[in-house]
C-alpha positions in Angstrom: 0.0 0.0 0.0 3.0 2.3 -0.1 1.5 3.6 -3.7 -0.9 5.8 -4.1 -2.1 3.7 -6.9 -2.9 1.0 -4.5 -4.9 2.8 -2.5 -7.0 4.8 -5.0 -7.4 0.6 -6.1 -9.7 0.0 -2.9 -12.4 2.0 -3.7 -14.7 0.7 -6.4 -18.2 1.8 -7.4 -19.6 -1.8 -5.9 -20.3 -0.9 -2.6 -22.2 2.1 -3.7 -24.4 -0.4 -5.9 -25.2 -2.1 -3.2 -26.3 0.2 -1.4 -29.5 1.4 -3.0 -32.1 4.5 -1.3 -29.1 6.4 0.4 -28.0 9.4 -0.4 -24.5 9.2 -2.4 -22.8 10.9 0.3 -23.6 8.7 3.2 -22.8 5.5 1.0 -19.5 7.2 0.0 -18.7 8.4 3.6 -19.5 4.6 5.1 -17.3 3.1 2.5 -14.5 5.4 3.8 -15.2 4.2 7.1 -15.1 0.8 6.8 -11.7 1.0 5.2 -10.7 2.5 8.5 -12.2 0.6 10.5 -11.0 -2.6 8.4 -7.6 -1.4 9.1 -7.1 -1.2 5.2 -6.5 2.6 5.9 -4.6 3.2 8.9 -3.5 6.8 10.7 -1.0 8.9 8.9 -2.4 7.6 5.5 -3.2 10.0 3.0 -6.0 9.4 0.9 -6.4 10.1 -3.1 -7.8 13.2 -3.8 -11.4 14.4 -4.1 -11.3 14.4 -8.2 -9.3 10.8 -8.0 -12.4 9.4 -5.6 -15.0 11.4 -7.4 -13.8 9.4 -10.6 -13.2 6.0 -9.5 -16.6 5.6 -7.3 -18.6 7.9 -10.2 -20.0 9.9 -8.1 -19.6 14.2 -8.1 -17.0 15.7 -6.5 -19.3 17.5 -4.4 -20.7 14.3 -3.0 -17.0 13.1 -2.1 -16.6 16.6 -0.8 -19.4 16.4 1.3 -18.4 12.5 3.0 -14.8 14.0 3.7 -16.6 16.8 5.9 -18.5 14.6 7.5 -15.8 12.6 8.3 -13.7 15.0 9.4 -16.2 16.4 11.9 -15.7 12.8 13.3 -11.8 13.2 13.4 -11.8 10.0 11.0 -9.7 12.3 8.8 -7.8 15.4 8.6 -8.2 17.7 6.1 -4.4 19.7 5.5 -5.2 22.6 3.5 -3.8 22.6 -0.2 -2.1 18.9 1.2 -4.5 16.6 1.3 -6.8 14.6 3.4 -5.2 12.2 5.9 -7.0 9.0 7.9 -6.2 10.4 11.5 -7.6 9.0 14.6 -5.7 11.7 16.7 -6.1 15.3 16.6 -3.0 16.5 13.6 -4.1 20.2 14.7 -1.6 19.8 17.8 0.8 17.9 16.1 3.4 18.7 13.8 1.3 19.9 11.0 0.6 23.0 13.3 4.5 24.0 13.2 5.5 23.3 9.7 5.2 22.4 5.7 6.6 21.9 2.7 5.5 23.3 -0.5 6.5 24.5 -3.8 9.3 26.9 -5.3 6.8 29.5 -4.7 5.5 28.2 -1.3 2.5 27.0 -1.8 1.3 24.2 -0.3 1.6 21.2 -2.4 0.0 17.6 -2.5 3.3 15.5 -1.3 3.4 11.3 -0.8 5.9 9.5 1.1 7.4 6.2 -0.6 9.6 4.4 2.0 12.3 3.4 0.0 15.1 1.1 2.7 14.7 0.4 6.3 17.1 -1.6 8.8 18.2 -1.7 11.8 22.1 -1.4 12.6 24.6 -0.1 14.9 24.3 4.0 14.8 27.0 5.5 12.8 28.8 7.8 15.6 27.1 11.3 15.1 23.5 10.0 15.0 23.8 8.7 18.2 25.6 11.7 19.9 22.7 13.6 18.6 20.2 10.8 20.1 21.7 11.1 23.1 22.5 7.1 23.5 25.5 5.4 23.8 28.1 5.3 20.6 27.4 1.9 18.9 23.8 1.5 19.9 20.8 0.0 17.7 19.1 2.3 16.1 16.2 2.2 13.0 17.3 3.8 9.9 14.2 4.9 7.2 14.7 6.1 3.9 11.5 7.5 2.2 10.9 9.5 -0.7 8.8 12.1 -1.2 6.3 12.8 -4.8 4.5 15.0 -6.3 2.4 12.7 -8.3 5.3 10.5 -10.1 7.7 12.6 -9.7 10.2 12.6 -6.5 11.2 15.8 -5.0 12.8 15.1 -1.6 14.2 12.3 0.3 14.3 11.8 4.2 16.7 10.2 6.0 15.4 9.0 9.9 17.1 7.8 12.6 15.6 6.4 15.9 16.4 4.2 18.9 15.4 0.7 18.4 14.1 0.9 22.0 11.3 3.3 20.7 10.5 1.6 17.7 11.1 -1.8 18.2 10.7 -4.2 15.1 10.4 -1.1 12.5 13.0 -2.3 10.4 10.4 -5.5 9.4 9.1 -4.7 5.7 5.7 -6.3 6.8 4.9 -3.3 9.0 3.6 -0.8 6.5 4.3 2.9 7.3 1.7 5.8 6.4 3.0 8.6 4.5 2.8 10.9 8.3 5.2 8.5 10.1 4.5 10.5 13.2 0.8 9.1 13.2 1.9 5.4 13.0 4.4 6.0 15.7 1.5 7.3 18.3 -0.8 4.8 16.9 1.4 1.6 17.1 4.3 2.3 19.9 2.2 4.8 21.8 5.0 7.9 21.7 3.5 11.2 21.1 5.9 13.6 18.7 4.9 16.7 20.9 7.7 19.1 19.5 10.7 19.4 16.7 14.1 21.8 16.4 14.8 22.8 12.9 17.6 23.8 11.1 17.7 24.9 7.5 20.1 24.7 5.1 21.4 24.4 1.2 24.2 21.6 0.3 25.1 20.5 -2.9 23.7 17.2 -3.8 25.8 14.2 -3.1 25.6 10.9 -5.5 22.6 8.8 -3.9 20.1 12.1 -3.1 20.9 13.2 -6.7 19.9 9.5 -7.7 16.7 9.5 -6.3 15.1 12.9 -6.8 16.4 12.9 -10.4 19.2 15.9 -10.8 22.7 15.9 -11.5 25.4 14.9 -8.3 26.1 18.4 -6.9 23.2 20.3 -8.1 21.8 22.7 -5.0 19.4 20.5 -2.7 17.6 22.3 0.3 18.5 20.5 3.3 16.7 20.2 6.6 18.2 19.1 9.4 15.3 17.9 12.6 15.6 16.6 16.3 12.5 15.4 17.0 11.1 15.4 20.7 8.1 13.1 22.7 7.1 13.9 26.1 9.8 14.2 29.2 11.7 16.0 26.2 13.1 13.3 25.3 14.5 12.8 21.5 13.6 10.1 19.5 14.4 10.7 16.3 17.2 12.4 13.9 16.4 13.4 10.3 17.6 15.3 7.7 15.4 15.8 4.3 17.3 16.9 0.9 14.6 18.5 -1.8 15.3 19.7 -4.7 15.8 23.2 -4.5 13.7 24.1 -7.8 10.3 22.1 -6.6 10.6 22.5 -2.9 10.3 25.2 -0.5 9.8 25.2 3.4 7.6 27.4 5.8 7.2 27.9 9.0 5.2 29.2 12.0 6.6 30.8 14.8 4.9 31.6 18.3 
C-alpha cells in the first residue's frame, strides 16, 4: 500500500451499488469508514484526492466533498489545506502539522506522498547517536523514504531512531503511512509533541541526486530535525534533501 495507486485501487463503485435508497454521500462516507475501521486505511495515511475518488466511485465531486466533511467532523480524517486529506484518529491540529510544511518553489502548499524506499536496523553510525543522546554503537532504525508529487520525487528523508522506541520497525511487513509521526503514536504509543529545525542548502551528493532525479552536486535544500516526545526526550534524527527548484519550506513561529 505504499502507492498511491494501491490505495486509489480500494475503492470501487460496488459498494455504492449495493447500497441502494441512500444518499450518495452517506454511502461514499461509510465506505470510507469501513476501510478505516477494516484497518485497510490506517492513521497517517493520506487518501487520493477528491477528483481521483470522485472518478473511480462515479459519483460528483461534491458528493466526495461532502463524505470527507462529515468525516472530518468525526476526526476520521484530517483535512491539510492545499495537502490533502489524511485517515487520522488523533487530533493532527496539535501535532506537527501545526509548526511546519513543505511546498512548492513559490511556497504553496503542495500535494506530497511518502514512498519508503530502505529500512534496517544497525549499529548508529557515531554522530547520530551523539545527537540521540545514547550510547556510541547503539541499535538504532534507519528509514529512507521518498517524497512525490504525483510521479515525480522531490525530496528524500533520511530518519534515525532508537530501536528501543520503535522496536521491530525495520520488518518490511509493518507498513508505514506517509505521516510516520501518526503510525508512531498509533502503534508504539509515543506522542511527537515538539521538533528543532535547522535549515540549510548543500550540494547534492551521488545517492540524493539518484533518487530525486538531478545531476550529483546540483543545489538540494536540506533540513536538518531533532525530534522530541514527552519528558523532552529525542527520538528521532532526520535530515530531508529537496530539490531546490520544486521544494520550499515554511514555517510558524509563536
Amino acid at each position: 500500500m505504499e502507492a498511491e495507486v494501491d490505495r486509489l485501487s480500494l475503492f470501487t463503485v460496488t459498494p455504492l451499488e449495493a447500497a441502494r435508497g441512500k444518499p450518495l454521500y452517506r454511502v461514499v462516507e461509510d465506505h470510507i469508514r469501513t476501510l478505516i475501521n477494516t484497518g485497510q486505511l490506517v492513521p497517517g495515511d493520506l487518501i487520493p484526492s477528491e477528483s481521483q475518488l470522485a472518478k473511480a466511485l462515479g459519483v460528483s465531486p461534491g458528493t466526495v466533498k461532502k463524505a470527507i466533511t462529515n468525516l472530518v467532523w468525526e476526526k476520521l480524517l484530517f483535512r491539510h489545506q492545499g495537502k490533502g486529506t489524511y485517515v487520522s484518529r488523533v487530533d493532527f491540529e496539535k501535532s506537527l502539522f501545526q509548526f511546519f510544511s513543505y511546498g512548492d518553489a513559490e511556497g504553496r502548499s503542495i500535494r506530497i506522498r511518502k514512498k519508503t524506499t530502505a529500512r534496517r536496523r544497525q549499529a548508529g553510525p557515531a554522530d547520530i547517536c551523539k545527537r540521540l543522546g545514547v550510547e556510541p554503537g547503539s541499535e538504532l532504525i534507519y528509514i529512507e523514504r521518498v517524497g512525490l508529487i504525483g510521479e515525480q520525487p522531490i525530496l528524500v528523508e533520511y530518519s534515525w531512531w532508537p530501536a528501543t522506541v520503535v522496536p521491530g520497525l525495520e520488518d518490511e511487513s509493518i507498513y508505514i503511512p506517509d505521516f510516520l509521526y501518526a503510525m508512531v503514536l498509533n502503534r508504539y504509543g509515543v506522542p511527537v509533541v515538539r521538533a528543532q529545525e535547522t535549515l540549510t542548502a548543500d550540494a547534492a551528493d551521488d545517492t540524493t541526486a539518484t533518487m530525486i532525479g538531478i545531476k550529483p552536486g546540483t543545489p538540494v535544500v536540506v533540513l536538518k530535525r531533532v525530534t522530541y516526545t514527552t519528558g523532552d526526550r529525542i527520538v528521532e534524527v532526520r535530515t530531508t534533501k529537496g530539490r531546490a527548484d520544486r521544494f520550499s519550506y515554511k514555517t510558524e513561529i509563536r
